[in-house]
C-alpha positions as CSV (number, residue, x, y, z in Angstrom):
1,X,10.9,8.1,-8.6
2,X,9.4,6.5,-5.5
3,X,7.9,3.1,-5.9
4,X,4.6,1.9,-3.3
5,X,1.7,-0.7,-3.0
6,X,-1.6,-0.8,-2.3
7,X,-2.7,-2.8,1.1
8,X,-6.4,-3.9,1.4
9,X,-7.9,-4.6,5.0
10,X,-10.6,-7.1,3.3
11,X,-7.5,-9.3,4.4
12,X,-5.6,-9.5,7.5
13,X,-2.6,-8.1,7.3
14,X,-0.7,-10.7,8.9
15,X,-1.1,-12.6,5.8
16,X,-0.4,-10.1,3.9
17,X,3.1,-9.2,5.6
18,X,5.7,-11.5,4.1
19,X,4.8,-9.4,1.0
20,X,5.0,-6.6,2.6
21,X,8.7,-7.3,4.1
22,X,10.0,-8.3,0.7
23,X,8.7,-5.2,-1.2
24,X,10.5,-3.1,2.0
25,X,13.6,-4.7,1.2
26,X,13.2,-3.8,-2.5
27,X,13.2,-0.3,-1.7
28,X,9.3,0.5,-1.6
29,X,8.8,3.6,0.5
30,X,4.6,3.9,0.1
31,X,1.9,2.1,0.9
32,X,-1.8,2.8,0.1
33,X,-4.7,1.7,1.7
34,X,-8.5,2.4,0.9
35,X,-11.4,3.1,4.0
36,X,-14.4,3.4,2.2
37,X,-14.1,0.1,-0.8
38,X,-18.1,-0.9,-0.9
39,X,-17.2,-4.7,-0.7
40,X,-15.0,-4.2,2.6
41,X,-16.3,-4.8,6.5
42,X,-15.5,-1.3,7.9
43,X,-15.5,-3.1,11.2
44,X,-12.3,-4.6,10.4
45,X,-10.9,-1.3,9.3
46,X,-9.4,0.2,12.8
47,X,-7.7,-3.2,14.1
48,X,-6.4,-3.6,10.3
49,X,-5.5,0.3,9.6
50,X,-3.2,0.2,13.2
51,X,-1.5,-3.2,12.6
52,X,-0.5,-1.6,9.1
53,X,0.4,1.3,10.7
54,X,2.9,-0.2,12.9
55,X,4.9,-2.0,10.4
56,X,5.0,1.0,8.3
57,X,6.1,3.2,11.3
58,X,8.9,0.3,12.0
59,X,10.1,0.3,8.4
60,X,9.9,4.2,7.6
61,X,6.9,3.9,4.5
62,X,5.3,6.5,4.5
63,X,1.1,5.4,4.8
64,X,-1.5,7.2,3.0
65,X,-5.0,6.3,3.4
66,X,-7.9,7.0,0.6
67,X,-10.9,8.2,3.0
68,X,-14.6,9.9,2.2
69,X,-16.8,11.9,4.4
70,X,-17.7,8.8,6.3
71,X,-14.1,7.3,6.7
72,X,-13.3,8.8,10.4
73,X,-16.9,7.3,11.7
74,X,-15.6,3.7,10.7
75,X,-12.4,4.1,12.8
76,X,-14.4,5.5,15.6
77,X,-13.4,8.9,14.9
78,X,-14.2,12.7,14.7
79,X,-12.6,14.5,11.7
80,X,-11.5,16.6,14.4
81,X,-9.5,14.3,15.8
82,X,-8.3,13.1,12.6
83,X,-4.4,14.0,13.8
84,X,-4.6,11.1,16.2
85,X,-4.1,9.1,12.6
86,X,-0.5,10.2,13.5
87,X,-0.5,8.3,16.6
88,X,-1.4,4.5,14.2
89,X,1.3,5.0,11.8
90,X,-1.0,7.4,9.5
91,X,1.3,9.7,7.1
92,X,-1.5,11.2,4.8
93,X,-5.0,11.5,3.7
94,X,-6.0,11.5,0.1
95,X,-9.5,13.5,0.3
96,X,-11.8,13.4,-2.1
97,X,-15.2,14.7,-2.3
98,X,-17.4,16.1,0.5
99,X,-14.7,17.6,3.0
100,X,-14.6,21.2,3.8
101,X,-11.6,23.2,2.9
102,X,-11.7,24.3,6.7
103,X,-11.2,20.8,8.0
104,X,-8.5,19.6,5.5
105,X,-6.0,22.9,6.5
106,X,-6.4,21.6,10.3
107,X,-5.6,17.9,8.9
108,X,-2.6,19.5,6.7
109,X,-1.1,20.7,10.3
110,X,-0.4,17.0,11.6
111,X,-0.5,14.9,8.2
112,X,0.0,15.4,4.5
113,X,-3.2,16.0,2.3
114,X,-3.0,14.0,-1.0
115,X,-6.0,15.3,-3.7
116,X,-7.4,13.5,-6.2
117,X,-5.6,14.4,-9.0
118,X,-8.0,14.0,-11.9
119,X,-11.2,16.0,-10.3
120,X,-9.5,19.0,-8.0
121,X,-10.3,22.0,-10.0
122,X,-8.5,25.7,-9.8
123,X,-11.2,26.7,-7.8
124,X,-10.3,24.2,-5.1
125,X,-6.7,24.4,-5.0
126,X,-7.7,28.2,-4.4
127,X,-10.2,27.3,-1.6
128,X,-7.1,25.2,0.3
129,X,-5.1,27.8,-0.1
130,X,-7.5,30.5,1.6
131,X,-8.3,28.2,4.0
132,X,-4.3,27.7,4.8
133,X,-3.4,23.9,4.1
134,X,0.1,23.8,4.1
135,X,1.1,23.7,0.5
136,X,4.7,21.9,1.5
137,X,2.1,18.7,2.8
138,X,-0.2,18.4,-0.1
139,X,0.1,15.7,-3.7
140,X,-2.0,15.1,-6.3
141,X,-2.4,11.5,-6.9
142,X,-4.7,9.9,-9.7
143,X,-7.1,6.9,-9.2
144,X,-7.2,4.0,-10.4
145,X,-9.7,2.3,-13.2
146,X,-11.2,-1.0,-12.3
147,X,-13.1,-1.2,-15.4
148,X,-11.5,-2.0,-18.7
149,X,-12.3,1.3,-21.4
150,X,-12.3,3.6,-18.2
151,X,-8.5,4.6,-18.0
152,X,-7.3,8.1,-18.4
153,X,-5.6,8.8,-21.8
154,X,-2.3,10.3,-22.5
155,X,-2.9,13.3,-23.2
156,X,-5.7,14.3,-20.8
157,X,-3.0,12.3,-18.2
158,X,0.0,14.8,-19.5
159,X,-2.7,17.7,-19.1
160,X,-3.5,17.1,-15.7
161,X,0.3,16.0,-14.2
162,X,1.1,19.8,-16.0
163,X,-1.8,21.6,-14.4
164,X,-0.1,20.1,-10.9
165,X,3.1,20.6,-11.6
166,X,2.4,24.2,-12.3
167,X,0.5,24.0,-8.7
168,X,3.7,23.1,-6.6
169,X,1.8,19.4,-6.3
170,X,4.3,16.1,-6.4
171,X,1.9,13.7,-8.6
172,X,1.3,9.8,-8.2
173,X,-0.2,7.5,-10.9
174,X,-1.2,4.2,-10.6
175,X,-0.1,1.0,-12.0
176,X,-1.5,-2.8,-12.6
177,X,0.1,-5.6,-10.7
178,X,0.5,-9.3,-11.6
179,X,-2.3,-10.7,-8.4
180,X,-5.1,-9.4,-10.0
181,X,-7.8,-7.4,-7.3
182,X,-11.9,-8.5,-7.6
183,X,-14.3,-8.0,-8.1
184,X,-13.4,-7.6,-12.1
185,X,-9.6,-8.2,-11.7
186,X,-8.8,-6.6,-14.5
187,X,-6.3,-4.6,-13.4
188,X,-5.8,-1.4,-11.2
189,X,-3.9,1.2,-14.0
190,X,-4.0,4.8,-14.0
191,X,-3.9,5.1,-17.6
192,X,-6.0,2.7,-20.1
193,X,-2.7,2.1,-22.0
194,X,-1.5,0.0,-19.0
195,X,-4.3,-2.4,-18.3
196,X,-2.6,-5.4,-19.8
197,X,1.3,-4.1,-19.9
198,X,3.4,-5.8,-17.3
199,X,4.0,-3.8,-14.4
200,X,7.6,-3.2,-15.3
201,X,6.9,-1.9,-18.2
202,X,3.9,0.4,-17.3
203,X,6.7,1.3,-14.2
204,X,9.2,2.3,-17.3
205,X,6.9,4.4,-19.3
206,X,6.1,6.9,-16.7
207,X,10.2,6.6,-15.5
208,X,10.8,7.9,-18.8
209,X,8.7,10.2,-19.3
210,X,9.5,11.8,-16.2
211,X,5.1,11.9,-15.8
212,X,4.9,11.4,-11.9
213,X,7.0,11.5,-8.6
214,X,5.8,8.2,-7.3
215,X,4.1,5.1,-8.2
216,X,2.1,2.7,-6.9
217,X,1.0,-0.3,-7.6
218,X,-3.0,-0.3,-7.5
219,X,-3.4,-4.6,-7.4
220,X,-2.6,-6.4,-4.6
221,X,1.1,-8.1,-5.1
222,X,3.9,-8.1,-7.7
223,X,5.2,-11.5,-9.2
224,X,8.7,-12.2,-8.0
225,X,9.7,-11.6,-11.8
226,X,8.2,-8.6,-11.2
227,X,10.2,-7.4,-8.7
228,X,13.3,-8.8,-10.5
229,X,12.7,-6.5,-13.0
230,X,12.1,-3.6,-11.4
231,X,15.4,-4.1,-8.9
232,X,17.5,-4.7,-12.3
233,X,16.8,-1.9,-14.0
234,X,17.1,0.8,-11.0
235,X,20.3,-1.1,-10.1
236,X,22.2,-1.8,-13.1
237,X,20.3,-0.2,-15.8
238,X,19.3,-3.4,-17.7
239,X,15.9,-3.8,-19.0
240,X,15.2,-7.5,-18.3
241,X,12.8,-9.2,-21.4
242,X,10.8,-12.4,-21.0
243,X,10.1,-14.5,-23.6
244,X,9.1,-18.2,-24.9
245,X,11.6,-20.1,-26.7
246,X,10.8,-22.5,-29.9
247,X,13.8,-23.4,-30.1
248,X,16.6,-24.2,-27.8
249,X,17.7,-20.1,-27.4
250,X,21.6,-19.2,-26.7
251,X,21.8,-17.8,-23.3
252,X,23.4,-14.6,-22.8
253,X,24.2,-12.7,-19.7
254,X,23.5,-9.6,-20.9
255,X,23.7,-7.8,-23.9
256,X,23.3,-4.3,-25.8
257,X,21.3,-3.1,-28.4
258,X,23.8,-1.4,-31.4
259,X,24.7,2.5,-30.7
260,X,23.8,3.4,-34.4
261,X,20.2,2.0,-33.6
262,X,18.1,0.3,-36.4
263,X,15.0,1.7,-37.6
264,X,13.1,-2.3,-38.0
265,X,15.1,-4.2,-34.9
266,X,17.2,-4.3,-32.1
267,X,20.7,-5.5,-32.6
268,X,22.6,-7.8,-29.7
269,X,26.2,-5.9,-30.2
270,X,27.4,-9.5,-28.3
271,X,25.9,-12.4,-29.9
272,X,28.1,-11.8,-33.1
273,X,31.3,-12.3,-30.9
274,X,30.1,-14.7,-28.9
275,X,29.1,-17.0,-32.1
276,X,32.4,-16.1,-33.7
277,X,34.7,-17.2,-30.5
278,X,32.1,-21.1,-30.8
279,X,32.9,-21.4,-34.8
280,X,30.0,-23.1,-35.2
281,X,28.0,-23.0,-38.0
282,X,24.0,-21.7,-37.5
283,X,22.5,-24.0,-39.7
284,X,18.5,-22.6,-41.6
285,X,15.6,-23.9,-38.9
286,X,12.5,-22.0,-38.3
287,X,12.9,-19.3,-40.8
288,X,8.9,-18.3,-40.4
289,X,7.4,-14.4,-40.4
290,X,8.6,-12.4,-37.7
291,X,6.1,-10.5,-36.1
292,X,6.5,-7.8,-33.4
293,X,8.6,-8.8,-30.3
294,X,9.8,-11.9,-32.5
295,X,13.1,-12.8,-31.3
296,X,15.4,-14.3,-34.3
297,X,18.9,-15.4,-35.0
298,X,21.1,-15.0,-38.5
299,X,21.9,-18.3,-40.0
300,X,24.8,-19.2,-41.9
301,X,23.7,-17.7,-45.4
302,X,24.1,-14.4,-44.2
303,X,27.6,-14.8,-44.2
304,X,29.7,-12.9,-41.7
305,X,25.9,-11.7,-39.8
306,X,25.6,-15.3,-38.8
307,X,25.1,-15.4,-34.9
308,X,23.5,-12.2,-35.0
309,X,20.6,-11.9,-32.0
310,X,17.7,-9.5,-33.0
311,X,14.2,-8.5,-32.0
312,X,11.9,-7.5,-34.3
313,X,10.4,-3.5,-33.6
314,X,7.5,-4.2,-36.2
315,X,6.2,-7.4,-38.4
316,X,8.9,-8.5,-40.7
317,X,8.4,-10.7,-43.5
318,X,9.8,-14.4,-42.8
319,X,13.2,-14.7,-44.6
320,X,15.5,-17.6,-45.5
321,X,18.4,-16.1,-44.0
322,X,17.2,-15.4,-40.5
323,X,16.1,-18.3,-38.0
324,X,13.4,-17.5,-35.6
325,X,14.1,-18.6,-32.1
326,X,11.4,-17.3,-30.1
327,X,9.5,-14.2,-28.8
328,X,8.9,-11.6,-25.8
329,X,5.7,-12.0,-24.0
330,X,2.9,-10.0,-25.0
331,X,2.7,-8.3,-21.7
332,X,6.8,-7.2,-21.7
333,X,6.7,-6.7,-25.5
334,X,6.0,-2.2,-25.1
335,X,9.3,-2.8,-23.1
336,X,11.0,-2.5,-27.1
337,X,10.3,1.1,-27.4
338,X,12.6,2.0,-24.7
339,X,15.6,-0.3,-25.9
340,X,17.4,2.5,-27.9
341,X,21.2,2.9,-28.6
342,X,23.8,1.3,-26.4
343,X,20.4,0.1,-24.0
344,X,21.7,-3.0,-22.0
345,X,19.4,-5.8,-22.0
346,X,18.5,-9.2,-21.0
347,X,16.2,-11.7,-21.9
348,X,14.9,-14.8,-19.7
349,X,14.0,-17.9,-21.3
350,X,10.3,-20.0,-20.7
């Protein structure tokens, strides 16, 4: 699944390059940029649009821009010279509403045609077709929902990727980012579920589900935690957890959750071991409720258990026998549903 961002020309893209050149080098391959945002300067758009397009020409990303009817006007353009988008570093246009069929099958000749993937109807992919777009050079891609209660829901999300799937269309979905974009900064998800997830874990949700070919971040920038997630997982397989300590934790490199997998926790096959090979005895402290994402530690009354790491999968009631020692961060804690059997895991400390 390929992973992108989304660039905004409200802000020079100078600035906005040293991002750019570490997401490269984490193996993004898509950027995403808007021309018709109501808050944006469309005079700034062409100088802006060409600079981008030169450092994603230089780096091999592949450049779609979000345009309307009026899009080619603020680049000092004709839609019939819309190919010359080729010529700035332009790989696609995601076309909306307004544009005739006729002119988007001459666009589909020099660069890809991306719809929007929760409004195009039968009827149009019918028109696009009789018209002759080149079905090899068109996507369906969602938007994104500024406003909190406006994101799509699973299953009209599912409906829609299947109704493009069935079309020959790849399919992109949106995903929030930790830099927040205004005016609401509330988040830039696809679907509503996401809105306050971390971006790893929204990423991870649609990886497993197998819901879209690409992904893109909708907000402005990734955290560097972020990233380290992301590059973890695709790399080694480990699903990296975050979560504050109330207690000085054990640190462990990595760890696996048990193959015959619990139906309340998730069991660290390693912290036994490792608490065996220290003999030391893990004395009652903190034995308080354990609520979801609660991260918690055996103590020495239950016997040959003691040293056991788990996280809670659901609120447990508190219990003499098991020391609480922290807990995931809200935004990483949907990251448990996808630790099943023999899932490697590892969890940083704050």
């Amino acid at each position: 699944m390929k992973l992108g961002a989304s660039v905004y020309l409200h802000v020079p893209i100078e600035e906005q390059l040293p991002y750019l050149e570490k997401i490269n080098l984490y193996g993004f391959q898509t950027l995403f940029t808007s021309l018709h945002i109501p808050e944006d300067d469309v005079s700034l758009y062409a100088e802006r649009l060409q600079r981008l397009g030169r450092f994603a020409e230089k780096k091999g990303m592949a450049l779609v821009c979000d345009v309307s009817p009026q899009s080619m006007a603020h680049l000092q353009l004709t839609w019939e010279k819309a190919s010359l988008l080729c010529d700035w570093g332009v790989t696609g246009l995601r076309i909306d509403y307004g544009i005739d069929a006729k002119t988007v099958a001459r666009i589909s000749r020099s660069l890809k045609i991306v719809v929007n993937a929760s409004t195009v109807k039968a009827e149009d992919i019918a028109a696009l077709k009789h018209a002759g777009v080149a079905f090899d050079h068109i996507e369906g891609w969602h938007n994104f929902y500024p406003r909190p209660e406006t994101g799509l829901g699973r299953e009209n999300f599912n409906k829609i990727n299947e109704r493009l799937r069935e079309a020959g269309f790849k399919r992109m979905s949106f995903i929030p980012g930790d830099v927040k974009r205004g005016p609401l900064y509330e988040g830039l998800p696809t679907l509503e579920a996401h809105r306050h997830w971390s971006p790893f874990a929204a990423w991870l949700d649609l990886y497993s589900q197998k819901a879209v070919d690409t992904v893109i971040v909708g907000d402005p920038q990734l955290s560097e935690e972020s990233l380290q997630q992301l590059a973890l997982f695709q790399q080694q397989g480990v699903i990296l957890l975050r979560a504050k300590a109330c207690v000085e934790p054990p640190i462990i490199d990595k760890q696996c959750n048990r193959p015959d997998e619990a139906r309340d926790v998730i069991r660290s096959v390693q912290s036994r071991e490792i608490a065996q090979q220290m003999k030391q005895k893990v004395k009652p402290n903190q034995t308080t409720e354990r609520l979801l994402g609660t991260i918690t530690m055996d103590n020495e009354r239950y016997g040959r258990y003691q040293g056991e790491i788990q996280l809670t999968k659901r609120d447990l009631q508190a219990d003499d026998k098991v020391n609480v020692i922290g807990r995931v961060i809200e935004e990483d804690r949907p990251l448990l549903e996808h630790l099943k059997a023999n899932q490697l895991f590892s969890i940083k400390w704050s």
